[in-house]
Structure formats: C-alpha cells, structure tokens
C-alpha positions as CSV (number, residue, x, y, z in Angstrom):
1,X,-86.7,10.2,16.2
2,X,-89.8,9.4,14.3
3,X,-92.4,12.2,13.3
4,X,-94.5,9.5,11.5
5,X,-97.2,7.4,13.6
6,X,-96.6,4.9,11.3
7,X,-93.1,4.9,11.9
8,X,-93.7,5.1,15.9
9,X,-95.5,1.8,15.9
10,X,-92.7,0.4,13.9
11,X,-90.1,1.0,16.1
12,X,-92.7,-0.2,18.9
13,X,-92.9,-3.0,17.5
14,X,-89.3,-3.4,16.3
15,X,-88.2,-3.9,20.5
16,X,-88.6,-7.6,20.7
17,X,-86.6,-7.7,17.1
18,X,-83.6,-6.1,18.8
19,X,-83.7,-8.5,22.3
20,X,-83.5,-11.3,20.2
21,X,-80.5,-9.8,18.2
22,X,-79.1,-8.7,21.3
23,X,-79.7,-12.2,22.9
24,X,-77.7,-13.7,20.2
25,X,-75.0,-11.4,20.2
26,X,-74.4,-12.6,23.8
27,X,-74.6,-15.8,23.0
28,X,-72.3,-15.5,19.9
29,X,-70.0,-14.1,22.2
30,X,-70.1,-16.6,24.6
31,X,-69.6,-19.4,21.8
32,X,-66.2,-18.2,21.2
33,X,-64.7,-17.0,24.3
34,X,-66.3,-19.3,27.1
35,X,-68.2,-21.8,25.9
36,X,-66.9,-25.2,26.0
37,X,-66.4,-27.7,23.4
38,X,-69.3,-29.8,24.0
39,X,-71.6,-27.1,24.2
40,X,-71.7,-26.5,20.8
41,X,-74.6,-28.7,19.9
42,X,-77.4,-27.5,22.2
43,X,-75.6,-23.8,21.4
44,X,-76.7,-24.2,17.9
45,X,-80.3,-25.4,18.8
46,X,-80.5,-22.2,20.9
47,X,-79.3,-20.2,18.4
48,X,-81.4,-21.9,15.2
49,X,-84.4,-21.1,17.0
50,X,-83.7,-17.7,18.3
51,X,-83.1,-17.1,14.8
52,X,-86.0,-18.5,13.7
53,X,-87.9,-16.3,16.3
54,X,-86.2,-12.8,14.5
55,X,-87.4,-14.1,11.7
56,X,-91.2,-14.4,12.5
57,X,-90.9,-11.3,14.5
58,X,-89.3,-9.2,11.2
59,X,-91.8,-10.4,9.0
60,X,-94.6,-9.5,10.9
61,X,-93.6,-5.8,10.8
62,X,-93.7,-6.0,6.9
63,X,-97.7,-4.9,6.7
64,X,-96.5,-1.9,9.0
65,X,-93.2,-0.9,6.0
66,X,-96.0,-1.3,3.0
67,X,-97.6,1.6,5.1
68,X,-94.8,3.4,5.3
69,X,-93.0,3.1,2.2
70,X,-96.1,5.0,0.7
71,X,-95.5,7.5,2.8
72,X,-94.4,11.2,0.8
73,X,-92.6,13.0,3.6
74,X,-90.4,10.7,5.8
75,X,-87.2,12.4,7.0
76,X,-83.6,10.6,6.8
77,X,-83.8,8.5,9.6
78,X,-87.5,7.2,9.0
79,X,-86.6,6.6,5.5
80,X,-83.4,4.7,6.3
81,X,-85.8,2.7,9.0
82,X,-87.6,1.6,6.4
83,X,-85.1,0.6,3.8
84,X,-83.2,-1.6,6.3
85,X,-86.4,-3.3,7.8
86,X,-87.2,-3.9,4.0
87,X,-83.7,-5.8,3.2
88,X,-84.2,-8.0,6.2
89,X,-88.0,-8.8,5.5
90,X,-87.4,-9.5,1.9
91,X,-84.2,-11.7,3.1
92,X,-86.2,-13.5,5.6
93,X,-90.0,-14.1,2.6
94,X,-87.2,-15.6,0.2
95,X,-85.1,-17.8,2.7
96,X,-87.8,-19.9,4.5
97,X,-87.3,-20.4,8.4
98,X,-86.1,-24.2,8.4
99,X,-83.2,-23.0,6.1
100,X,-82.3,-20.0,8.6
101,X,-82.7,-22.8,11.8
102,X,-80.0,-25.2,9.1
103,X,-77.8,-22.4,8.8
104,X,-77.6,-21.6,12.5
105,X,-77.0,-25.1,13.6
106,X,-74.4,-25.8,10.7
107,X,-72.1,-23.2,11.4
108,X,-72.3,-23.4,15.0
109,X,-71.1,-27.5,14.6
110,X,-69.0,-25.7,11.8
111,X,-67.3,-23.2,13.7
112,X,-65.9,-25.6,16.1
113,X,-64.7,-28.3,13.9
114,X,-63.1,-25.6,12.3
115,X,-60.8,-24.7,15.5
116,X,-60.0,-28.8,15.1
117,X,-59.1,-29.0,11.8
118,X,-56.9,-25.8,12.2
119,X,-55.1,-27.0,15.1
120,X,-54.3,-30.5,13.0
121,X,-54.0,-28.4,9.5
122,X,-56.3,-30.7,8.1
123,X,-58.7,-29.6,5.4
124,X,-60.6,-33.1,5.4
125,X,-62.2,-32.4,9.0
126,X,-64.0,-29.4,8.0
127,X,-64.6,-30.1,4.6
128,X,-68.0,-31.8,5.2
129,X,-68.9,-28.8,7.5
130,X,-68.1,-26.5,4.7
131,X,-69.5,-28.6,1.5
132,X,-72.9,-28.2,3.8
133,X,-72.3,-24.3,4.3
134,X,-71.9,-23.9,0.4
135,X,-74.4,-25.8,-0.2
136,X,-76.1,-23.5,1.9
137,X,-75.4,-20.2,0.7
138,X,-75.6,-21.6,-2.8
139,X,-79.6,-22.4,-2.2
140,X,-80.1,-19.0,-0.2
141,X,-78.3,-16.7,-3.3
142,X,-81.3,-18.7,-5.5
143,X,-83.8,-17.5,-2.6
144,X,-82.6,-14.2,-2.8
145,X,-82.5,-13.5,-6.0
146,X,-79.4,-11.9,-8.2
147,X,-78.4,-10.2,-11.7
148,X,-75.6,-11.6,-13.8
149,X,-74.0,-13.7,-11.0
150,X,-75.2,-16.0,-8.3
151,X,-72.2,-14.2,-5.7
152,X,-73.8,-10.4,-6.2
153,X,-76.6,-12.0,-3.9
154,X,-74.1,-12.5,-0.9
155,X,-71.7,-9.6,-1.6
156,X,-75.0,-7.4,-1.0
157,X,-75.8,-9.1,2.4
158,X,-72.5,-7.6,3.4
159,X,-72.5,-4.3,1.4
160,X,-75.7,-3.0,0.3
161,X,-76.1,-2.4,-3.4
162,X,-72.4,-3.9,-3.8
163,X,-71.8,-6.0,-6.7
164,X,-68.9,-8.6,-8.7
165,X,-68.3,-6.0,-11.4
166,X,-67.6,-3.1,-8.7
167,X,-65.7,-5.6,-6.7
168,X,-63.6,-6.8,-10.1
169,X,-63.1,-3.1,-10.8
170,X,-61.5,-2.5,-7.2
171,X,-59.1,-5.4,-7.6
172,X,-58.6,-4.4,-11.1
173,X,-57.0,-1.3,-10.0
174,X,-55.5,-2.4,-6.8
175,X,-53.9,-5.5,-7.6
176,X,-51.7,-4.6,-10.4
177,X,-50.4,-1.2,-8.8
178,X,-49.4,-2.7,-5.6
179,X,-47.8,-5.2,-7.6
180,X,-45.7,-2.3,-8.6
181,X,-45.6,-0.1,-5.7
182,X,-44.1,-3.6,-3.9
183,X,-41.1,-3.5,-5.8
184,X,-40.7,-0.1,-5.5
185,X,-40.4,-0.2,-2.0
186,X,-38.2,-3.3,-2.2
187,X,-35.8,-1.1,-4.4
188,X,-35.7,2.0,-2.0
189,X,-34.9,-0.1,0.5
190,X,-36.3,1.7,3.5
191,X,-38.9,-0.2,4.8
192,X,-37.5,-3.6,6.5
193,X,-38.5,-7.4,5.0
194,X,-38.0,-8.7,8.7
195,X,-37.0,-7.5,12.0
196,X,-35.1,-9.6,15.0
197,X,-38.2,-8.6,17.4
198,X,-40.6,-10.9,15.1
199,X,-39.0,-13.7,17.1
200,X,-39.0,-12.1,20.7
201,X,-40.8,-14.0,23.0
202,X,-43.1,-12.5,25.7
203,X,-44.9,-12.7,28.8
204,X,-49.0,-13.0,28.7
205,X,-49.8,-10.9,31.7
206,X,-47.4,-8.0,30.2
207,X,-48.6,-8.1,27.2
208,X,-52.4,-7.6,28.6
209,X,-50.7,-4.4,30.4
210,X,-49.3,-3.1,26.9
211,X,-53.0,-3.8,25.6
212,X,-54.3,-2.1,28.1
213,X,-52.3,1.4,28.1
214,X,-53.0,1.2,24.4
215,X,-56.8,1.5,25.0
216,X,-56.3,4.2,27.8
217,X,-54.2,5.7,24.7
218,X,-58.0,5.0,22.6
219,X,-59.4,6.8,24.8
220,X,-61.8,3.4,25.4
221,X,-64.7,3.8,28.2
222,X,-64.3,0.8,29.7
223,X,-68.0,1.1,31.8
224,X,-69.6,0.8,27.6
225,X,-66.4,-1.8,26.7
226,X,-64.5,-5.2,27.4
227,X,-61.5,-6.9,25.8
228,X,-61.4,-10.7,26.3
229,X,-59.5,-13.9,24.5
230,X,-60.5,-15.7,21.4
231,X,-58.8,-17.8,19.2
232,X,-59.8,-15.3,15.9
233,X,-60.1,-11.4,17.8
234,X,-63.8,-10.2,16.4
235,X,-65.6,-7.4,17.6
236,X,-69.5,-7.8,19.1
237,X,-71.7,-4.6,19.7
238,X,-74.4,-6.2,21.9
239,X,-76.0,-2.7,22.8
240,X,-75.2,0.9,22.4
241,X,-73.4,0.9,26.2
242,X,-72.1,-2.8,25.8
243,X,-69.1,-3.7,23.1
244,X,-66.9,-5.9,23.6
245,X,-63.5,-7.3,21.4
246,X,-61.3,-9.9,22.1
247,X,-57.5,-10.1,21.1
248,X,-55.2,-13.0,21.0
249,X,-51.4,-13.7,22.7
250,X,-49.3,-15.7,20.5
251,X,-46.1,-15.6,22.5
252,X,-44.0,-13.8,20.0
253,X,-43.6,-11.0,17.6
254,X,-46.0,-8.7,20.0
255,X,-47.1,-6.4,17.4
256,X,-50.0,-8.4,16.7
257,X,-51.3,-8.6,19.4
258,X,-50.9,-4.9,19.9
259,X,-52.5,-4.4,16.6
260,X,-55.2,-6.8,16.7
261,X,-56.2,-4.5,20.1
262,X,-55.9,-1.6,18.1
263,X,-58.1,-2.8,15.2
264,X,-61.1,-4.3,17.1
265,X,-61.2,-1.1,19.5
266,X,-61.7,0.5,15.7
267,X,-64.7,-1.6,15.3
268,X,-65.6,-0.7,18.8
269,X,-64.9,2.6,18.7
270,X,-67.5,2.7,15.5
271,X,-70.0,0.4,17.5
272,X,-69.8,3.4,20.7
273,X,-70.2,6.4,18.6
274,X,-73.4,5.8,17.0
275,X,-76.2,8.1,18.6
276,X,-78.0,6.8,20.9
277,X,-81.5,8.3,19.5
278,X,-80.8,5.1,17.2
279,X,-80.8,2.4,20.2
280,X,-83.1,-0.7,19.8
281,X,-84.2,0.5,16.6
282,X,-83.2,-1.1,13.2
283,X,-80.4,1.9,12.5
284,X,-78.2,1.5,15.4
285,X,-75.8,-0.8,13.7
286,X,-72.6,0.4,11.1
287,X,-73.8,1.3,7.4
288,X,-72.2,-1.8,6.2
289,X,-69.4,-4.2,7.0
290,X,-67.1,-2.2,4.2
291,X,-67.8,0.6,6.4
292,X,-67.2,-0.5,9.3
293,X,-64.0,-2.3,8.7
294,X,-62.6,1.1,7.3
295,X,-62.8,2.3,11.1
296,X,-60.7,-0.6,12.2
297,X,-58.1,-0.5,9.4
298,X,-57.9,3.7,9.7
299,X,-56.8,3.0,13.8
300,X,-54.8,-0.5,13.3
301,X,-53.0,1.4,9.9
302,X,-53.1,5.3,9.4
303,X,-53.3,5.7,13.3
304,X,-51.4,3.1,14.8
305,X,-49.0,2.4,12.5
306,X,-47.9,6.4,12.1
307,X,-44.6,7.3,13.6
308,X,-46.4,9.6,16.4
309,X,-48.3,6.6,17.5
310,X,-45.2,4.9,18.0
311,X,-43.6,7.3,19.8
312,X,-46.7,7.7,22.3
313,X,-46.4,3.5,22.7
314,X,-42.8,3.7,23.2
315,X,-43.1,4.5,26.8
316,X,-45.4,1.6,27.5
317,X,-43.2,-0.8,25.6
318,X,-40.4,0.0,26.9
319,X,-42.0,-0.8,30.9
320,X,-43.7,-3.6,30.2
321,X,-41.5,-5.7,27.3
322,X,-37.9,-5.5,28.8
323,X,-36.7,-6.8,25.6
324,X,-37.9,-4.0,24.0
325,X,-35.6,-1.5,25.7
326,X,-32.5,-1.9,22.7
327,X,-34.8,-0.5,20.4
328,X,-35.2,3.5,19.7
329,X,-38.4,4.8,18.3
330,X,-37.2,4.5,15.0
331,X,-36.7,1.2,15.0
332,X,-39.8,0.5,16.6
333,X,-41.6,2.0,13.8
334,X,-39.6,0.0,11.3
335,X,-40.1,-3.4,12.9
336,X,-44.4,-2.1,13.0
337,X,-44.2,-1.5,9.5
338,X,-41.6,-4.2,8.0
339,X,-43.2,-4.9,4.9
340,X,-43.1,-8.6,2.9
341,X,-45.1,-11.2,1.5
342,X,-46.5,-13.3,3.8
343,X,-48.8,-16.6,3.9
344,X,-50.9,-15.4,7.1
345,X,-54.1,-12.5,6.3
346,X,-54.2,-11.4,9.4
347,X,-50.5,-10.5,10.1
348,X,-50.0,-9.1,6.9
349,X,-48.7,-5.8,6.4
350,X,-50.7,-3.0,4.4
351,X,-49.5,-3.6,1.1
352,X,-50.2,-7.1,0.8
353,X,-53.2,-7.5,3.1
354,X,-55.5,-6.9,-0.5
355,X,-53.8,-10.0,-2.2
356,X,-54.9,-12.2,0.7
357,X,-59.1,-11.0,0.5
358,X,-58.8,-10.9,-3.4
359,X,-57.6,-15.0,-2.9
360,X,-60.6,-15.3,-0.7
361,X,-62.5,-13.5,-3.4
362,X,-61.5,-15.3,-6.3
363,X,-62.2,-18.7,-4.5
364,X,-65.8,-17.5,-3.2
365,X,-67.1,-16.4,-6.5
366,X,-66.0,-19.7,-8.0
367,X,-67.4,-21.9,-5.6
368,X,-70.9,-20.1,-5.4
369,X,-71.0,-19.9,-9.0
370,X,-70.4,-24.0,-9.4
371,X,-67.1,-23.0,-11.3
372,X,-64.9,-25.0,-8.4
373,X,-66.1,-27.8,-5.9
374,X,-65.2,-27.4,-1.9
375,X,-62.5,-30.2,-2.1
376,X,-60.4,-28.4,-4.7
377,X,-60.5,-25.3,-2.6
378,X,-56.9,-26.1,-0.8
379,X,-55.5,-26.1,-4.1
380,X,-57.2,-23.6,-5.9
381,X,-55.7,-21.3,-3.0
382,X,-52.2,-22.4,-3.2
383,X,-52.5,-21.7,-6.7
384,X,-54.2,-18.3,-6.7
385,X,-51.6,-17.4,-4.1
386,X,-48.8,-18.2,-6.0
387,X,-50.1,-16.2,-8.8
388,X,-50.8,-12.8,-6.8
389,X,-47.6,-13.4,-4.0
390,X,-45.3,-15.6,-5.6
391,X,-46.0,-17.8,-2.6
392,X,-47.3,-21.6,-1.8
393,X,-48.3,-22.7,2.0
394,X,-47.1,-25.7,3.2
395,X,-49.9,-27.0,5.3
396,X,-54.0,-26.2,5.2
397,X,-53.3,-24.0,8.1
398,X,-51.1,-22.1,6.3
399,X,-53.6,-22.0,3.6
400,X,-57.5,-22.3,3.4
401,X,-57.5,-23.5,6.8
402,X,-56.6,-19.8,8.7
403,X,-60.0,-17.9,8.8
404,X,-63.1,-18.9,10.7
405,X,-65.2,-17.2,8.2
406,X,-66.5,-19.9,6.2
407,X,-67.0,-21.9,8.6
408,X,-69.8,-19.2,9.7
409,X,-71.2,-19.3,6.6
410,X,-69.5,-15.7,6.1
411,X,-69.6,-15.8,1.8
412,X,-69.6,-12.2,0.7
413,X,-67.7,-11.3,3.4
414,X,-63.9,-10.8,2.2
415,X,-64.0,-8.2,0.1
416,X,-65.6,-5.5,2.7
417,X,-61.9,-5.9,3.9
418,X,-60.4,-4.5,1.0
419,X,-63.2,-2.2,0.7
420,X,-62.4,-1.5,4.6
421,X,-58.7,-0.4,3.2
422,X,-60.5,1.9,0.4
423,X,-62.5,3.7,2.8
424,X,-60.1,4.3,5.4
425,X,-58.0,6.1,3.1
426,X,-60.7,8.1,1.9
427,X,-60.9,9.5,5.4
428,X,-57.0,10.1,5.2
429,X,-57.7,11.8,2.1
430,X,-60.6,14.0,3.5
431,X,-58.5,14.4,6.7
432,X,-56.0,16.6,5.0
433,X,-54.2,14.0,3.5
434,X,-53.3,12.6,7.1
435,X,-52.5,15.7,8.0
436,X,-55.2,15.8,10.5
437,X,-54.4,12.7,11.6
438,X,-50.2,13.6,12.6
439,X,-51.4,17.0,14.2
440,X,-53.9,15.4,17.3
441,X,-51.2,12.3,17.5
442,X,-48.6,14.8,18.6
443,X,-51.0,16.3,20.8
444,X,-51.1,13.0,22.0
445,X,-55.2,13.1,22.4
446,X,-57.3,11.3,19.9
447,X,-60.4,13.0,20.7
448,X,-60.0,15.2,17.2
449,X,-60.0,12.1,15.5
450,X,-62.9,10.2,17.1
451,X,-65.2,13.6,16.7
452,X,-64.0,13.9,12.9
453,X,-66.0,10.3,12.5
454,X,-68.4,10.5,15.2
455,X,-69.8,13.7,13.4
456,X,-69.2,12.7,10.0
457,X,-70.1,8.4,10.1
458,X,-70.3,7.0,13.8
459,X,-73.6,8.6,14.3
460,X,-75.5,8.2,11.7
461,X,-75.4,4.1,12.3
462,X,-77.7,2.6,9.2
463,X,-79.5,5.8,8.2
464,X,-77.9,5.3,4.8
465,X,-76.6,3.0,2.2
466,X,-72.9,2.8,2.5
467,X,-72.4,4.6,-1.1
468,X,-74.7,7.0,0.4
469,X,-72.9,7.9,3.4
470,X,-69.6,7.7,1.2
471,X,-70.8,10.3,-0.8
472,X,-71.9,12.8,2.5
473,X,-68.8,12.4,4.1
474,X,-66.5,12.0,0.9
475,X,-68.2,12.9,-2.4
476,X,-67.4,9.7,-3.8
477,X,-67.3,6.1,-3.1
478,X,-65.3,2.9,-3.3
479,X,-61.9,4.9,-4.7
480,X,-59.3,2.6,-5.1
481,X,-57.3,5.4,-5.9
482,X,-56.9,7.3,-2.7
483,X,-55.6,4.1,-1.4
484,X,-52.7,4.0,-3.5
485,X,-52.0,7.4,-2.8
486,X,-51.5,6.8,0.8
487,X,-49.1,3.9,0.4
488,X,-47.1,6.1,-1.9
489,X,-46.9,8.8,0.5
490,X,-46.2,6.5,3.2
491,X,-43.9,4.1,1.5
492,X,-41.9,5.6,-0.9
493,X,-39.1,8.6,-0.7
C-alpha cells in the first residue's frame, strides 16, 4: 500500500488510532440498540475519554505527516493518507481535548433525552440539551476556523471542501424546479397522493422475513453484516468484515420498513466494498458523508423503487403480508412511489425529501451564525415548512423534534442528504441513464450494479476528496441538474 518509509511508519503507527475508532463504533452501536436507559451516563464518560484518547493518539502522528507532506513522489493512496490524517490533526490542534471529552458526554445525555422528548413531542425537554450542543458547535466552528460564514466550518467536517454558497447554489436550483415538477405530476395524474395499504397493519416477525429476502435480493454477506432494531435505522462500519444496520417496524404502511432495509444495506453495501488493502488505515472509510449517502439513496430510490425491483419483491410480499395478495405489481409500484407532501423526512417520497434537508439547512445556518436562538427553532421550522410545503406540524414531533441528529451534535450534516440525491443520480446518469440499472434488475442479479460502484467508488474508500472522486467517476460534481432529469424521466409522461 505504501512505497514510502515514511508513510509505512504512519500507518504503523496509525493501528491504535483505528482500535479506538473501532472501539467506539461498538460502543455507539450498542448505545442505540442495547443499551439501557440508565446507562447513558457512564456511556458518555466511556466514550469522552475514548475520544479524548484518538485525539492524543492523532496528534502524535502529526511530526510523522510534516515528513510526508514534503515528500515529491507519493502515489494516490499515500497522498490521500496524508490529506485525511491532516484534516483530523488540524481538527483535533484547534478544538482542545476537554471540549472533545464535553462534546461526547453532551450528546450521549443528549441523545437519550432526545428519544423522551420525542415520545412526549415536547421541545422544552431537549432544548437545554440542544442550547449546550449549539453552543458547542458554535465555539468549535471559531476553533476551526472559516471564510465568509461561521456554518462553512461544519458543512466541511461532513463534505470536505464543501461550502454555504455551493450548498445555496444546489438548493437554488433544486428547490424552485421541484416546486414545478410537483405540480406537474399532480396534473398528469399518474403517480398516487395516497394508497389504502399506508394504513395496513402488520405482523413484526413477517415483516423481519420480508426484510430479510430483500437482503438475500442485496446480495448481503451476512458472515461481514447484521440488521438489528433502533428507534432512528443508521448504519455503523465497525471494520472492513463487520457492518451492521438497523431498521425499524412501525406496525403499518410496510414500505418503510422495507425501504429503510433497503437504504442502510446502501450504506452497508458502500462500507463492504471498500478494498481491504485500505483496512485499519486512515482511508478505509467513504469519501464523505454526501458520498456515501448517494449509495443508500441510489438502492432505497433508483433500485428499489424501479418497477423491476417490485416485481422481484412481489413474490416475497405476497408470502409473507397476506394482505398484500389484492394487489398486482402495478399497484404495488404505485403505492412505493405515491408521491405527496408530507411532515415526516424520513418517509418522504423523492420529490419532496430535498424540502425537508433544505428546512434543516436553513435552520442550521441560522442558528450557528447567531441569526436565530435554539428556543425559536420549533417555530422557525413550522414556518420554513410552510413556506417550501405549504404545510405546518401539529406537535414538536411532527416538527423539530423527528431527527436524532442534533441531538448528536450532527450540524453540517443535512445537506450531504440532498447532496446524497445529487450524486446518486449522477451514477443513473453515468449508468446509461438507468439503463444499466433496468437491464441487471430483470436479470434479477445485482452483482452488475455492485461491480459498477465497487470499481468505480466502493474501493477507493478516502483516497480522494469527494469532488475528486466525483470528477473520476463522473467528470463533474455536485449537478443538481442530473437530478432533475431523473424525476422527469421517472415522473412525468
């Protein structure tokens, strides 16, 4: 992997860096899936200090990058070894190791009352939680460092070299044409506002069995993979052979559950196909969170979502959910791809999911910037949402209450979704316009599909910046444009 000595003793060194990643990433799984309730404070002790640990560890390697990044003849990977270890040792000089042990323990207190306040849909129980977390990320953009705007420090912690005016010039473009493209698809008339199996109920243990053909469907190794239970599905890659996902079983309206599968196992997917030359070194993570959330939203949307994925579920549907059995294929497809306005991000269809992260956005870059305080956040969002969906929630829960995020301390985070979307149908694009994508699903065998990105983005992990693996694989980056395109030759006649 690494011609250059200095490089050699890098990655040496860079081992006990990784455990204690990998050591949190258990432990971060854990927290949401098993831990209980009361665990939460000596869980965020544990994990303050593990942090602080990385931190110590990282910034000792930094005498070790000086020598490299002098270096005249470092290949791709050695170079991308160096520019990664270089944005986590800076991060870690400029944010001092008490602030990364206060950040730790916040959100793990946070992340719990959070699940409280959710359940009551009551903004008051977290917002103490979150006032701390903003003031938080607010002290660490300072640390960091920024030009023009306080928020371009966070958005880059997310998406390298990603800033407010690219992000404005994304929503700029997207916002106002799906605007359009909405009502266009209202007039035609095809595509369903609601279907009568939203309100089907169903069985836990057969939904798990639908869930489970779908990932035999993935093509998912499950001796490298789990799928467990959370209350919010995320997606942790612990180690190169260890990812694991979690989904969630609402009782009703089955398709998202299906689809939350489908889109974790994208992350997953991602997480497995990254070579393993790149294991316990600093590359064998995703290029960026934009990045990798185009891999989820390419299988949830322009896989799963695509009549020939239907038509390969059908079968499993149709054995497992009896009331599903009324229902041809076409109508199946229909009720997967009803398309409306809707309160909830995570259920929302692919036209209006980018008016629920451009909310998140909006209210993020306000708050960090001192232009909005933390208790005016429930109605800055009912507002904002009215404006881009015509829409108010009724409760918090409804509202600012409905992602565990924040409480995380995740700021900079929500627009990698939309960025996610962008990228995904870039691949459509490169794939032939999707037609790539329609050939291997009537084949029924997604390997095609998983080799196109293996070869082209899985494998590469962190060798390069996101915009430069955009513009290996695509020859461009961040185009809102081939987006659009896809919903029009999805959505319209």
């Amino acid at each position: 992997m690494a011609g250059n000595p200095v490089i050699r003793e890098i990655l040496n060194r860079y081992v006990p860096v990784w455990a204690l990643g990998h050591s949190m990433s258990v432990l971060g799984w854990d927290t949401e899936t098993h831990m209980p309730v009361k665990g939460a404070q000596p869980r965020g002790v544990a994990s303050g200090q593990l942090a602080m640990m990385s931190q110590r560890a990282t910034i000792e390697l930094d005498g070790l990058v000086r020598k490299a990044e002098k270096a005249a003849d470092l290949g791709d990977r050695e170079a991308g070894i160096v520019r990664v270890l270089r944005r986590s040792i800076d991060y870690y000089l400029k944010v001092p190791p008490e602030m990364v042990d206060e950040l730790q323990r916040v959100t793990t207190e946070a992340t719990v009352a959070w699940r409280s306040a959710r359940k009551r849909s009551d903004f008051g129980m977290f917002r103490p939680h979150l006032e701390k977390i903003v003031a938080l990320e607010r002290e660490i953009a300072n640390k960091i460092g920024y030009e023009r705007h306080p928020y371009n420090a966070l958005l880059d912690l997310y998406e390298e070299g990603f800033t407010v005016r690219e992000a404005d010039a994304v929503y700029a473009k997207l916002i106002p044409e799906s605007k359009r493209l909405l009502k266009r698809v209202a007039s035609a008339g095809v595509y369903p506002t609601k279907h009568p199996l939203e309100s089907a109920r169903y069985d836990t243990g057969a939904m798990l069995k639908v869930n489970e053909e779908a990932l035999k469907l993935l093509k998912m190794p499950m001796d490298r993979f789990r799928m467990d239970v959370s209350t919010h599905p995320f997606t942790t890659q612990i180690a190169q052979d260890d990812v694991r996902i979690t989904t969630r079983y609402e009782g009703k309206d089955f398709r998202a559950s299906l689809y939350g599968t489908i889109h974790e196992s994208g992350h997953a997917i991602y997480g497995l196909g990254i070579s393993k030359a790149l294991a316990y070194s600093p590359l064998g993570d995703g290029a960026s969170y934009g990045v990798h959330e185009s891999q989820s939203r390419f299988w949830e949307n322009v896989v799963g979502r695509s009549v020939e994925f239907v038509e390969l579920i059908d079968p499993t549907l149709k054995k497992y959910l009896p009331f599903v059995k009324g229902y041809d294929t076409a109508q199946l497809y229909f009720y997967i791809n009803t398309v409306r306005k809707s309160l909830i991000r995570v259920d929302a269809d692919e036209l209006t999911y980018n008016f629920h992260t451009a909310v998140r956005y909006d209210i993020e870059k306000k708050v960090i910037a001192g232009e909005a305080k933390v208790a005016e956040i429930p109605s800055l969002w009912n507002d904002t949402f009215e404006e881009y969906l015509g829409m108010r929630p009724k409760n918090d829960a409804e509202g600012a209450l409905q992602d565990v995020h924040w409480s995380g301390g995740s700021f900079g985070y929500f627009a990698t979704y939309t960025l996610g979307n962008v990228i995904a149908a870039m691949i459509w694009h490169k794939m032939k316009d999707g037609a790539l994508v329609h050939e291997a699903l009537r084949k029924g065998d997604v390997t095609e599909l998983k080799n196109w990105l293996g070869k082209n983005i899985h494998r590469y992990g962190a060798t390069y910046s996101p915009k430069q693996l955009q513009e290996k694989a695509f020859g461009e980056s961040y185009n809102p444009e081939r987006l659009l395109a896809y919903f029009e030759q999805k959505y319209l006649p």
